[in-house]
C-alpha positions in Angstrom: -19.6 -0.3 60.5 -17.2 -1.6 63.4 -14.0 -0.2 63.6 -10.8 -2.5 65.2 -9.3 0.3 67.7 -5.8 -1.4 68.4 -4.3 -4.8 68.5 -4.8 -5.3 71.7 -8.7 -4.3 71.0 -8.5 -7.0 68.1 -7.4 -9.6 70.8 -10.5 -8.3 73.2 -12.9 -8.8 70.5 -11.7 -12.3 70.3 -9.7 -14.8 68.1 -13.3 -16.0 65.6 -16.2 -13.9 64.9 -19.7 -15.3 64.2 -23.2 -14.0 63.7 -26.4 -12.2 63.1 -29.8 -12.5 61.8 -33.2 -10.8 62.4 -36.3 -11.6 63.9 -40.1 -12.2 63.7 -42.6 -9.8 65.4 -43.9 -6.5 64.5 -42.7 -3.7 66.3 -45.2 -1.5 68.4 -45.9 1.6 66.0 -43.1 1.2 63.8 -45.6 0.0 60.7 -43.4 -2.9 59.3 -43.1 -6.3 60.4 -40.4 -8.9 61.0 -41.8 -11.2 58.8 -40.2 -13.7 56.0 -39.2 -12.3 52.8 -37.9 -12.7 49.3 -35.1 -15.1 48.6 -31.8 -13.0 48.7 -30.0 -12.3 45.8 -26.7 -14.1 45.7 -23.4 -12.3 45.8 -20.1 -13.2 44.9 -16.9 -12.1 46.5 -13.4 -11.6 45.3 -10.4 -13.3 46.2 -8.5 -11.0 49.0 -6.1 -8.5 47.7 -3.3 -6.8 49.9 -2.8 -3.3 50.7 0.5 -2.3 50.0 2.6 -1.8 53.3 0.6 -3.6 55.7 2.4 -6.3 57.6 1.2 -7.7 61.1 2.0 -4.8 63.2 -0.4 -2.3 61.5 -3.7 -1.8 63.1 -6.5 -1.1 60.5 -9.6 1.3 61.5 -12.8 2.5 59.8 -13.8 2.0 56.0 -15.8 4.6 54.5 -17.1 4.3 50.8 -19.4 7.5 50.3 -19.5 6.3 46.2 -18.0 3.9 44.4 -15.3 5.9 43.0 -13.9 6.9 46.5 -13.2 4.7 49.3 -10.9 5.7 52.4 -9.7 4.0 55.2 -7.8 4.9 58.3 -4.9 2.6 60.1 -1.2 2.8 59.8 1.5 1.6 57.1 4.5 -0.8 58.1 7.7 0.8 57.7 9.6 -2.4 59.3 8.5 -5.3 61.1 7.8 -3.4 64.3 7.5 0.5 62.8 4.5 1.7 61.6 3.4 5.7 60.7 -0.5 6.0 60.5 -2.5 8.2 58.0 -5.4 6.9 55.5 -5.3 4.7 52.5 -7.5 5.7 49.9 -8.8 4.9 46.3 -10.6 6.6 43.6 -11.5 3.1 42.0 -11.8 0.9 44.9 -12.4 -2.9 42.5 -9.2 -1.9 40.9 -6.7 -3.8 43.0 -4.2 -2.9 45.4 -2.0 -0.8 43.4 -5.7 1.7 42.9 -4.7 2.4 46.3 -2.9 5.1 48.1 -1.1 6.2 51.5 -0.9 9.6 52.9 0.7 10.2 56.5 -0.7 12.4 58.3 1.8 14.2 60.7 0.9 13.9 64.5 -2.5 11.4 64.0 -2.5 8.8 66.4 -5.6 6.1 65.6 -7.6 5.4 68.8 -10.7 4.1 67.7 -9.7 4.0 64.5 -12.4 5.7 63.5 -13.6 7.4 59.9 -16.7 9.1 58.6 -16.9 10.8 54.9 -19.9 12.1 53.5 -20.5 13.0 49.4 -20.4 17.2 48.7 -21.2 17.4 45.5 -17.9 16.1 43.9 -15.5 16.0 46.5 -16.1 14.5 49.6 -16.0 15.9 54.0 -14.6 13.7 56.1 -13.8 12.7 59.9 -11.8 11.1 61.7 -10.9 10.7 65.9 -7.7 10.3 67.1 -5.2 10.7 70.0 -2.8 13.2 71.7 0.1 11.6 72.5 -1.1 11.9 76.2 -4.0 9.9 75.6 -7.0 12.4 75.1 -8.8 12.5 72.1 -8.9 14.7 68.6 -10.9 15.4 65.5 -9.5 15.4 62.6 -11.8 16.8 59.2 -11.0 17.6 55.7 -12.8 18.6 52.5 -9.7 16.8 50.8 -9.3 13.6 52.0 -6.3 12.7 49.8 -3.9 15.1 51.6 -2.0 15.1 54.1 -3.5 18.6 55.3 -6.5 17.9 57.6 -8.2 20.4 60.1 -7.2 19.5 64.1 -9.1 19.9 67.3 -8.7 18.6 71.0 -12.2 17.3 71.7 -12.1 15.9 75.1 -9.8 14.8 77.4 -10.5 11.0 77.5 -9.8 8.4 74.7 -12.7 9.5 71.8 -13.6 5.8 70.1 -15.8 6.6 67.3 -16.8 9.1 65.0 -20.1 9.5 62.6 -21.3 12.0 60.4 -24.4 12.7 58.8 -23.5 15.5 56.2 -20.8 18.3 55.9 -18.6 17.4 58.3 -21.4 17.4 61.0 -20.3 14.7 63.4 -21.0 12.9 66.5 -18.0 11.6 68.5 -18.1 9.7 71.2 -15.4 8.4 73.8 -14.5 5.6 76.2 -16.2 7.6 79.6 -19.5 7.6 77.7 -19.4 11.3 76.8 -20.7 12.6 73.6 -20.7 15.9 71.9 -21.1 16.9 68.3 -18.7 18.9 65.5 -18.9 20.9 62.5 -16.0 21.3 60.5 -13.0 21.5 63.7 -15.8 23.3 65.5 -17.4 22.1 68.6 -20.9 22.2 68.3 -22.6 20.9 71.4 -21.1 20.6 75.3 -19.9 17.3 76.1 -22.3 15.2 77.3 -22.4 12.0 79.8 -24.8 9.6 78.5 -27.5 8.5 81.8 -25.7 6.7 84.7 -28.5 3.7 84.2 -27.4 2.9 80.5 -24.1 2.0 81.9 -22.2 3.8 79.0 -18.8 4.1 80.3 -16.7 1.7 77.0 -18.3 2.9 74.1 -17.6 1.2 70.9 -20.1 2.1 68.2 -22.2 5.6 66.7 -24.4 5.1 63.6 -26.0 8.1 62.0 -28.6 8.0 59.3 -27.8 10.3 56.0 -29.2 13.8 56.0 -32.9 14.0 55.1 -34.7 17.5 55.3 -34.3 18.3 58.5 -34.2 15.4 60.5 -31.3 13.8 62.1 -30.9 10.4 64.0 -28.2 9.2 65.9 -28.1 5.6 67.7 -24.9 4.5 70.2 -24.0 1.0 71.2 -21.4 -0.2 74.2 -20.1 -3.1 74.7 -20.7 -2.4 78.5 -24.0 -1.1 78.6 -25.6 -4.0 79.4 -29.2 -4.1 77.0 -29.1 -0.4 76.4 -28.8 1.9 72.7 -28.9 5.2 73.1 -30.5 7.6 70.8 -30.9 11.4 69.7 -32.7 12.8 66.9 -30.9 16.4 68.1 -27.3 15.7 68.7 -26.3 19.4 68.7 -28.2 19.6 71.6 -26.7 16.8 74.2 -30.3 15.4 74.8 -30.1 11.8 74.2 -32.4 9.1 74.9 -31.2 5.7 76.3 -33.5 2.3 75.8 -33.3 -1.2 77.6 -33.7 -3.4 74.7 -35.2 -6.6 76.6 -33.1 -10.3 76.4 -29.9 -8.8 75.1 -26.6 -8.9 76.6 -24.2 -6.1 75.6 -24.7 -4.1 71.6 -21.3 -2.7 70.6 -22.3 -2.1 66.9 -24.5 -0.1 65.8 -25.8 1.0 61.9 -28.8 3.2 61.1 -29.4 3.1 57.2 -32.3 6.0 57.5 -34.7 7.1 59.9 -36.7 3.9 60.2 -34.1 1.8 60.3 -31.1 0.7 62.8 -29.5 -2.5 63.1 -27.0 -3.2 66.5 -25.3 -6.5 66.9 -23.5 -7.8 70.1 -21.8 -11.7 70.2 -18.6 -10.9 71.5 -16.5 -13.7 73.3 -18.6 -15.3 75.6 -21.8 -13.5 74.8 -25.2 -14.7 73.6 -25.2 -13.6 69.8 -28.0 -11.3 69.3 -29.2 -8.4 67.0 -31.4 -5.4 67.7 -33.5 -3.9 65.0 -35.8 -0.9 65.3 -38.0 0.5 62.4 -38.7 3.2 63.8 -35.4 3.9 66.3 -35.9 7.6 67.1 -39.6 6.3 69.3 -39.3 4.7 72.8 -40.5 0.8 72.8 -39.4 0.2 69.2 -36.0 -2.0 69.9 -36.3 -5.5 70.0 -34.0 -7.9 70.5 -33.8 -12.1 69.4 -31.0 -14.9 69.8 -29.2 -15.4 66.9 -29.2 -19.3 66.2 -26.3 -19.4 63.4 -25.2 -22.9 63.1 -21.1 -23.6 63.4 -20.4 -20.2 64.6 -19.0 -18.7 68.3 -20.4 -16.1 69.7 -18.3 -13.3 67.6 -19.0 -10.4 65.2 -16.6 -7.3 64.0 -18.0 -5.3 61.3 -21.5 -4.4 60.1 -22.8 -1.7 57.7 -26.6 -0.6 56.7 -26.5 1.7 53.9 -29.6 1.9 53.1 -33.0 0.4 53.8 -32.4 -2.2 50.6 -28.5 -3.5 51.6 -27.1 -4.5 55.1 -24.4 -6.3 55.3 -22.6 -8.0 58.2 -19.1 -10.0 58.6 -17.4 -11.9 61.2 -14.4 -14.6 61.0 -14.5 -18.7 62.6 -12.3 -21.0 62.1 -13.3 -21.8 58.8 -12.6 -17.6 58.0 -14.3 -14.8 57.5 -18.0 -15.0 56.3 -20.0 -12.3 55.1 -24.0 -11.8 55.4 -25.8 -9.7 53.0 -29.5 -8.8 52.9 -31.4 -6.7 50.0 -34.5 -6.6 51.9 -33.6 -7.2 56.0 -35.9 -8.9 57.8 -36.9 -11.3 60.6 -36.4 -14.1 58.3 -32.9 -16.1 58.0 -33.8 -17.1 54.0 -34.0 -12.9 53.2 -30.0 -13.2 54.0 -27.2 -14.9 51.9 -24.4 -16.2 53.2 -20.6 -15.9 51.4 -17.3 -17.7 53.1 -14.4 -15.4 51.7 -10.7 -16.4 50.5 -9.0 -13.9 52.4 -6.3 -14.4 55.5 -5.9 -17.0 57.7 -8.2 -18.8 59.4 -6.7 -18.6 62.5 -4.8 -15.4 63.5 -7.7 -12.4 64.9 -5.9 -10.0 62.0 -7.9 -11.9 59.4 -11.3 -10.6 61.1 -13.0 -8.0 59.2 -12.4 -4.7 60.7 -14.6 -2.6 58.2 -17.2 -2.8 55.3 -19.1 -0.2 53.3 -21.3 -0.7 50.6 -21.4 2.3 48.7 -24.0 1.3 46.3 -26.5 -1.7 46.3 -24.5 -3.5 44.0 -21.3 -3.5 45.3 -19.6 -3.9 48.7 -15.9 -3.4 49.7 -14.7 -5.3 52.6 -11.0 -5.2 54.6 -9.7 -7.3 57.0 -7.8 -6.5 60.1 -4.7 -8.3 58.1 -5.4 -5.4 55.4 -7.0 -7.6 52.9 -10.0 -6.0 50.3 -12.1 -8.1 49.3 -14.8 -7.0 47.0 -18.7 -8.4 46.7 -20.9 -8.1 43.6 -24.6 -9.3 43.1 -24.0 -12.4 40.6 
């Protein structure tokens, strides 16, 4: 789940967007293997659809899909050509085209990392979202109604906070730009800040992936894109204590997904990186990450948007000059043949807006996709 922070961010992720696979090797103590697998299912996706009010000045953030009858996303709206007011588009059936969805500004909400998180409660949903003062430092903003305009507030730190994730009512981690972390429930903060270890080099952070709630157990994994071959890690949040790990061969992960507690996916393949992935199955134990060159054929080094959201669906996307491709995977794995491998009909093949700035699968049949352009496009298993 990679969210596109601001134009000029789109621009420093580069103009095409390429690649990711996984590996072969078993991990030390993590019980599964990077081995070959099934041949992937084969998924078909929709021609791109626009959101209403989005024009080339908006910046698009986060998608969160908690189910597939609610799907929200933060960004702004196009008033004019050069106006925009920011806020959250959201849908109660997200297949259903663009008029399905639905704009509510949000008074004061500035995007910065354009970041959202929603979790399901029962049948409504808890959701977060980071933010900026207009001096620069950084807010939360939560809500148990999502499709209002009314959402909780609180000034969480005094540098630019770039991403958000959750891992059930409203319990979030945020990180920011410094490489401070901290943790929230509801508006409340929950843990002190915290400055991730000097050696990780965590000072642009881009990425947080939290697995769902499971019975007392919580896992947190961070990626930056300046941290050199480092993720960090905490199965206790709340409590500052994270863990940082030099994942060996790699260049710089600024994604990061964990779909549950034995298993994380990061990507990094920005402009003028190596393309790689890092996989752990067993992410919360020291040793586990390991890391492999990602030989895609016809692609740059370039990836904006990945989402594991569970152990049977991951799900990655990135844009060349042919457009934006998507990877999807029922069963992830070391092998290239356990992945399948769409071109969508969505934006221009040339302009950075067309990358994909978010995708959520909410179920294992269905994924929803948006471009930075504010496209959705929408893949089934044919």
């Amino acid at each position: 789940m990679r969210a596109l922070p601001t134009v000029a961010g789109l621009r420093k992720l580069g103009l095409t967007l390429a690649v990711l696979v996984v590996l072969a090797t078993t991990l030390a103590g993590a019980g599964s293997a990077y081995g070959s697998a099934a041949k992937p299912s084969v998924w078909k996706w929709s021609k791109g659809v626009k959101l209403p009010g989005v024009t080339g000045s908006s910046v698009l953030g986060q998608l969160s899909c908690p189910s597939t009858s609610f799907c929200i996303l933060d960004g702004q709206k196009s008033l004019t050509k050069s106006s925009n007011v920011s806020g959250v588009w959201w849908s109660s059936d997200p297949t259903g085209g663009a008029s399905k969805w639905h704009f509510v500004h949000i008074a004061g909400f500035t995007p910065s990392g354009a970041s959202i998180s929603c979790s399901k409660a029962g049948n409504a949903y808890d959701c977060a979202m980071v933010g900026t003062t207009p001096g620069g430092g950084g807010v939360l903003y939560q809500t148990g109604h999502p499709t209002g305009s009314s959402w909780g507030t609180v000034t969480i730190d005094t540098n630019l906070v770039q991403a958000v994730s959750c891992w059930v009512n409203v319990q979030c981690a945020e990180l920011d730009d410094q490489g401070t972390v901290l943790t929230t429930t509801g508006t409340a903060v929950t843990s002190t800040a915290s400055v991730f270890p000097a050696d990780a080099g965590f000072n642009d952070i881009w990425s947080i992936g939290c697995a769902p709630y499971k019975a007392g157990k919580t896992l947190c994994a961070a990626a930056a894109q300046s941290a050199s071959d480092s993720i960090a890690w905490s199965t206790h949040p709340a409590s500052g204590k994270w863990h940082t790990e030099h994942v060996g061969g790699s260049s710089d992960f600024d994604l990061v997904a964990c779909a549950t507690y034995t298993l994380c996916i990061a990507t990094e393949g920005e402009s003028n990186d190596i393309p790689r992935i890092g996989l752990s199955f067993a992410p919360s134990k020291a040793g586990t990450w390991k890391s492999f060159k990602v030989p895609f054929k016809g692609f740059v080094e370039n990836l904006s948007a990945v989402t594991c959201q569970s152990a049977t669906l991951c799900a990655f996307s990135g844009h060349n000059s042919g457009g934006n491709f998507v990877y999807v995977s029922t069963k992830p794995s070391a092998s290239l043949s356990a992945w399948h491998e769409s071109t969508l009909q969505d934006g221009k093949t040339s302009d950075y807006l067309s990358t994909a700035a978010g995708i959520s699968c909410p179920s294992t049949k269905e994924c929803v996709l948006v471009s930075g352009g504010g496209e959705l496009v929408i893949g089934k298993p044919s």
